[in-house]
C-alpha positions as a Markdown table, in Angstrom:
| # | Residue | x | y | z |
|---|---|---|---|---|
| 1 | Unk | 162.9 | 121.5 | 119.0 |
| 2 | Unk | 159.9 | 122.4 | 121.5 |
| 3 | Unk | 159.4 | 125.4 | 120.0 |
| 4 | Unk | 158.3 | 123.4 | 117.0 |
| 5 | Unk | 156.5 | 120.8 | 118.8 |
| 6 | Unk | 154.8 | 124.0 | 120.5 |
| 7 | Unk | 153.9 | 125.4 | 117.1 |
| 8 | Unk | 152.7 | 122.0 | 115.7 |
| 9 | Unk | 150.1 | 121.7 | 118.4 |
| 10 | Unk | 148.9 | 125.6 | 118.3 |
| 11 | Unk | 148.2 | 124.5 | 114.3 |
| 12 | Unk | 146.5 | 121.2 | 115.6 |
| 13 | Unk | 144.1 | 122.7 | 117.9 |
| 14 | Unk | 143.5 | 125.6 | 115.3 |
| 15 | Unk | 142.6 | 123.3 | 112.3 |
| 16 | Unk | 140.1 | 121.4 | 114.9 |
| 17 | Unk | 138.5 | 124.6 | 115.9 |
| 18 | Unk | 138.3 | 125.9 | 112.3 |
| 19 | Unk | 136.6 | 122.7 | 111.6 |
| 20 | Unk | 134.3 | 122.9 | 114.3 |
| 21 | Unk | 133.6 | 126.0 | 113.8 |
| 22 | Unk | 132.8 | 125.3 | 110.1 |
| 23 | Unk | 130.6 | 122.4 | 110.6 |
| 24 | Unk | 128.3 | 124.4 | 113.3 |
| 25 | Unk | 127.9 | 127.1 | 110.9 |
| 26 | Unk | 126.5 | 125.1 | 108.1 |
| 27 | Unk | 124.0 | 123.3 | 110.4 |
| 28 | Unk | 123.0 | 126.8 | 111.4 |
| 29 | Unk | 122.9 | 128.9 | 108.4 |
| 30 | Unk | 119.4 | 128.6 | 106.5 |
| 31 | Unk | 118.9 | 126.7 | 103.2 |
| 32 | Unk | 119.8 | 127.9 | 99.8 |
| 33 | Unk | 118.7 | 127.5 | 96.2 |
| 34 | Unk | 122.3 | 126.0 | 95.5 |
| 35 | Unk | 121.5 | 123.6 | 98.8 |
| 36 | Unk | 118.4 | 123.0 | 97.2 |
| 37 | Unk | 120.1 | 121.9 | 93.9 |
| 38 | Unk | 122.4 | 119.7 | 95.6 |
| 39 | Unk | 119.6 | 117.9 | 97.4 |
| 40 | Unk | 117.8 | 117.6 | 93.9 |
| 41 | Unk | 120.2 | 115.8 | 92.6 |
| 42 | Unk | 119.5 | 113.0 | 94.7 |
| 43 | Unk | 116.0 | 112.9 | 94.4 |
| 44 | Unk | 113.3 | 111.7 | 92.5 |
| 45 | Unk | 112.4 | 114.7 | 90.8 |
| 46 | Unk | 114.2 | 113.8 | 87.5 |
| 47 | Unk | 112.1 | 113.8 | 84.7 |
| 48 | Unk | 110.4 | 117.7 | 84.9 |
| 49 | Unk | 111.1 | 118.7 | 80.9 |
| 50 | Unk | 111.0 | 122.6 | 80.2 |
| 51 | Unk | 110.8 | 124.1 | 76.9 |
| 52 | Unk | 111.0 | 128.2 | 75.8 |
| 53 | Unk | 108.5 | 129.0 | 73.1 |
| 54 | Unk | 109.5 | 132.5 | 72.8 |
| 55 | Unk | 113.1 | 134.3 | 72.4 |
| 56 | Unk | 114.6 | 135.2 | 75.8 |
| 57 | Unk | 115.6 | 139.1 | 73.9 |
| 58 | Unk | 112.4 | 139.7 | 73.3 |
| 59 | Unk | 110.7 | 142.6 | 75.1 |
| 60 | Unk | 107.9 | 141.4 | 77.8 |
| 61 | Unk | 107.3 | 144.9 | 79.5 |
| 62 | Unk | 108.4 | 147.8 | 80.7 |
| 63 | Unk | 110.4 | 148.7 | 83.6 |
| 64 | Unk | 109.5 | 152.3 | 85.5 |
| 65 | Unk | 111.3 | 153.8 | 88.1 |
| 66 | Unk | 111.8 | 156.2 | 91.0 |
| 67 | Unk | 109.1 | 157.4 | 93.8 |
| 68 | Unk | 106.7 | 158.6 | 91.2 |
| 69 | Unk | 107.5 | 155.3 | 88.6 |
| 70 | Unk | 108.2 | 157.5 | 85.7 |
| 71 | Unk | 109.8 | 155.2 | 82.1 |
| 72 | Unk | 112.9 | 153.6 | 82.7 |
| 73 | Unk | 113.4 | 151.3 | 80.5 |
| 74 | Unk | 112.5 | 147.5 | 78.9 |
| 75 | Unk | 112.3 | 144.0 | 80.9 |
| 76 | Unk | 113.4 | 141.2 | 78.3 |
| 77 | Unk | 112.6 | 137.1 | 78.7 |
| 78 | Unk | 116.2 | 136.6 | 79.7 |
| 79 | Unk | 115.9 | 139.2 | 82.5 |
| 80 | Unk | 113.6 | 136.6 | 84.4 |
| 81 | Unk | 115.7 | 133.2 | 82.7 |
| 82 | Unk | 118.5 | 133.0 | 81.6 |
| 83 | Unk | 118.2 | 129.7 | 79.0 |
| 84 | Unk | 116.1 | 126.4 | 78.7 |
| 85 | Unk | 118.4 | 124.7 | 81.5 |
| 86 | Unk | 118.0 | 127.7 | 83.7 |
| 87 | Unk | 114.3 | 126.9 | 83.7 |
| 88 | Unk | 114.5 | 123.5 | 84.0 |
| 89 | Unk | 116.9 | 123.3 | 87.0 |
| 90 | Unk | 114.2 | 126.0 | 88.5 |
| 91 | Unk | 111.3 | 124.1 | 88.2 |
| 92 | Unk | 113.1 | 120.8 | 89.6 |
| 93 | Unk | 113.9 | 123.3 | 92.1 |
| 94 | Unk | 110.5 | 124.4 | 92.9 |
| 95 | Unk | 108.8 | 120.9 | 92.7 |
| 96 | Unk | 111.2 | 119.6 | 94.9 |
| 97 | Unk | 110.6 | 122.5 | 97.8 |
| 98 | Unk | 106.8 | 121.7 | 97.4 |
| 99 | Unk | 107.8 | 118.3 | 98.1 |
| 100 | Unk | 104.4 | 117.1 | 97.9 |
| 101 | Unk | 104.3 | 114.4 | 96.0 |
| 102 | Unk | 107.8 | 114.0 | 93.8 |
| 103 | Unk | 106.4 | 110.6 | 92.2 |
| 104 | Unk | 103.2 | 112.4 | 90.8 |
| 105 | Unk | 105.6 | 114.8 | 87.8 |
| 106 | Unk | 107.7 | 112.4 | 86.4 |
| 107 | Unk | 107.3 | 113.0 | 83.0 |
| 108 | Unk | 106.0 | 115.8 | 83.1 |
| 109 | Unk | 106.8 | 118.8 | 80.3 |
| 110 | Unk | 106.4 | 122.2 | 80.7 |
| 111 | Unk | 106.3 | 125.0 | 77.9 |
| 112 | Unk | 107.3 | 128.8 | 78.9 |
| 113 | Unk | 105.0 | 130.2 | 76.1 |
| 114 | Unk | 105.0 | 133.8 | 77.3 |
| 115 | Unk | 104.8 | 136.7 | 79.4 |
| 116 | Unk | 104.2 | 140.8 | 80.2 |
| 117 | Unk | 105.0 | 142.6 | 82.1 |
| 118 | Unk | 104.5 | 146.2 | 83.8 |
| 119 | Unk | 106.7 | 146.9 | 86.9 |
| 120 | Unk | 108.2 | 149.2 | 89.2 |
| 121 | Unk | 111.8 | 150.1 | 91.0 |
| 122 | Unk | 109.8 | 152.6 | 93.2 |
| 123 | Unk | 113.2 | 152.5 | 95.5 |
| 124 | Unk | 115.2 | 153.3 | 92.7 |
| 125 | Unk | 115.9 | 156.9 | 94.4 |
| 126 | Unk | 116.1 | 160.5 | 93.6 |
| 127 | Unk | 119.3 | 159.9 | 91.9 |
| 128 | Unk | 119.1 | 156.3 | 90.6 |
| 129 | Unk | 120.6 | 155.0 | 93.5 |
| 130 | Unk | 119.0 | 152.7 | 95.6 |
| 131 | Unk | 117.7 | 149.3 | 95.0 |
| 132 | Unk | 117.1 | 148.3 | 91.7 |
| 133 | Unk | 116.5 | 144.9 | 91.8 |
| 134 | Unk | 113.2 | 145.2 | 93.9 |
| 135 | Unk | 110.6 | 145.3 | 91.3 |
| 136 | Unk | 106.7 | 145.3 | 92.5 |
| 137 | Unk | 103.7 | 145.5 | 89.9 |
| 138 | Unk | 101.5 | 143.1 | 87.5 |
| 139 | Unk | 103.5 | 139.9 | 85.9 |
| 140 | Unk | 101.2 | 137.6 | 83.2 |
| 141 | Unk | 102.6 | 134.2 | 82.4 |
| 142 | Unk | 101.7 | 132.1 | 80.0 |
| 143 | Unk | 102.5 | 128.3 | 80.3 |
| 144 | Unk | 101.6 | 125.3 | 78.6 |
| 145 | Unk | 101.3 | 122.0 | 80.3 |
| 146 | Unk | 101.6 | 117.9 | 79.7 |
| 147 | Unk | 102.5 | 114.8 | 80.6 |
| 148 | Unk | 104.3 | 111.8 | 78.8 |
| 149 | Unk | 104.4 | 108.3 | 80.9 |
| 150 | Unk | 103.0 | 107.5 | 83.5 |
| 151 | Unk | 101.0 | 110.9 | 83.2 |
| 152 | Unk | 99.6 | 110.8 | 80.1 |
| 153 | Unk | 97.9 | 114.3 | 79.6 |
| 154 | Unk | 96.9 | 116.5 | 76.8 |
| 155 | Unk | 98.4 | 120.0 | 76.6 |
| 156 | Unk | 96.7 | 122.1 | 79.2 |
| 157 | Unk | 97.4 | 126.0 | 79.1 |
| 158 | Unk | 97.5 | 128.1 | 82.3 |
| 159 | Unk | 97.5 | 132.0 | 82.6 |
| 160 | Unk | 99.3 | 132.7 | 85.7 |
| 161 | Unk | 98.4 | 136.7 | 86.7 |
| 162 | Unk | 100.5 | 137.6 | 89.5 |
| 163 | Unk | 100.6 | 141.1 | 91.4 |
| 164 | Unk | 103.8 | 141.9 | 93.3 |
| 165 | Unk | 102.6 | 144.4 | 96.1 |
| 166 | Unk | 105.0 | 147.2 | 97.3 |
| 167 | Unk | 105.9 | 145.8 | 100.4 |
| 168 | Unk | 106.6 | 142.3 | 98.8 |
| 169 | Unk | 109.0 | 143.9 | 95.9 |
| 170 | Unk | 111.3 | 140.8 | 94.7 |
| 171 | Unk | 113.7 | 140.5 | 91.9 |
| 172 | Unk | 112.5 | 139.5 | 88.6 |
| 173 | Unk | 114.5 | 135.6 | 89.1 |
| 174 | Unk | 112.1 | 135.4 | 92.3 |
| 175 | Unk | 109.3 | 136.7 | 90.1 |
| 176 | Unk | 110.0 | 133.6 | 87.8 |
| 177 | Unk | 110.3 | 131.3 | 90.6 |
| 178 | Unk | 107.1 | 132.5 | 92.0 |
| 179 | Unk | 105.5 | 132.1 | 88.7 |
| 180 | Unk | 106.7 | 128.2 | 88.2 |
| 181 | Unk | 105.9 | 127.9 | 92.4 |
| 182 | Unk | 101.9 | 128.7 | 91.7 |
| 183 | Unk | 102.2 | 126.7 | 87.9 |
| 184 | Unk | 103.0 | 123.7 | 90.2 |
| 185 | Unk | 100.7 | 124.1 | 92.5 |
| 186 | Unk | 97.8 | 124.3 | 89.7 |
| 187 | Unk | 99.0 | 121.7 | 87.7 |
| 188 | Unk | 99.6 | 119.3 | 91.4 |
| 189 | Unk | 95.3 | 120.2 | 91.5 |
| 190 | Unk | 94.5 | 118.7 | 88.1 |
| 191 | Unk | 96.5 | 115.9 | 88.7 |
| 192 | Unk | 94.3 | 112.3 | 89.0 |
C-alpha cells in the first residue's frame, strides 16, 4: 500500500512539473503565424474581403537553380497561395501584425489580379540537394484595391515590384506575405 501511495505522489509532482514546464515554454517561445491567427480571431480585423482574378495553375515565372541559376522549372499562382481563403486569412494576418489602425480596413476588398515572376534556388547545390525553398530574385504583383462601408473607395490598382536579395532568400508563402505586408502599407497611406 505505500508503494502505491509512493507512486501516486512521484505522478503528482511529475504532471505539475510537466505543466510547469509547459506553461514557461509557451511564454518563452516566439510568436507564430498560427498564434497570430488565433489572436485574429478575436480582433477587429473582420471584414478584409480577398478575391483571385487569375487561376492559381497558371504559370507566373520561372524558377532557376543551382550556383550558376541555370532553368529549373515553372512557379504557378498556387505555389505562393494556395486558394481565396488562404489569402484572405493572410491578409487578416498581415493587417493585424501592422496593427496600426485595425478600425481603418473594415470593409475593405482586395483583388489578387496578378503576378511574375523570375527567381532563383541559387543553394539548390551541385546535386539538387540543398535548400530549395530559399528563392531570391524579382517578384511583380498586381493588386486591385476598394472599400465598401465605411470606406467607400473606387477601385485603386497597385503594382507591387519587389526584389528578394541573396542574403534575404525566403520562400515563395513569405514572398506572398511580403507582397500583401507592403499592399497594406500603401493602401494604410491613401487612406483619409
Amino acid at each position: 500500500m505505500t508503494f502505491l501511495i509512493w507512486l501516486a505522489l512521484v505522478a503528482s509532482i511529475s504532471s505539475d512539473a510537466s505543466e510547469a514546464r509547459s506553461t514557461q515554454d509557451k511564454a518563452d517561445r516566439p510568436s507564430t503565424p498560427a498564434d497570430a491567427a488565433r489572436r485574429l480571431a478575436g480582433s477587429d480585423i473582420r471584414t478584409i474581403a480577398t478575391s483571385i482574378d487569375f487561376p492559381l495553375e497558371a504559370v507566373v515565372g520561372p524558377v532557376r537553380a543551382g550556383l550558376m541559376c541555370l532553368p529549373h522549372s515553372k512557379l504557378r499562382g498556387r505555389d505562393f497561395v494556395r486558394s481565396q481563403r488562404d489569402l484572405t486569412m493572410l491578409a487578416q494576418q498581415v493587417a493585424f501584425e501592422q496593427d496600426a489602425d485595425g478600425h481603418r480596413l473594415d470593409g475593405l476588398k482586395i483583388g489578387f489580379k496578378a503576378m511574375h515572376v523570375k527567381l532563383c534556388a541559387k543553394s539548390w547545390g551541385v546535386f539538387g540537394t540543398g535548400d530549395r525553398q530559399a528563392l531570391s530574385g524579382d517578384v511583380d504583383f498586381v493588386f486591385e484595391w476598394s472599400g465598401g462601408p465605411p470606406l467607400s473607395m473606387e477601385p485603386r490598382t497597385v503594382r507591387l515590384k519587389i526584389k528578394v536579395g541573396k542574403d534575404q532568400a525566403m520562400p515563395s508563402n513569405d514572398i506572398m506575405r511580403e507582397g500583401l505586408n507592403q499592399l497594406l502599407v500603401r493602401i494604410r497611406q491613401d487612406l483619409p
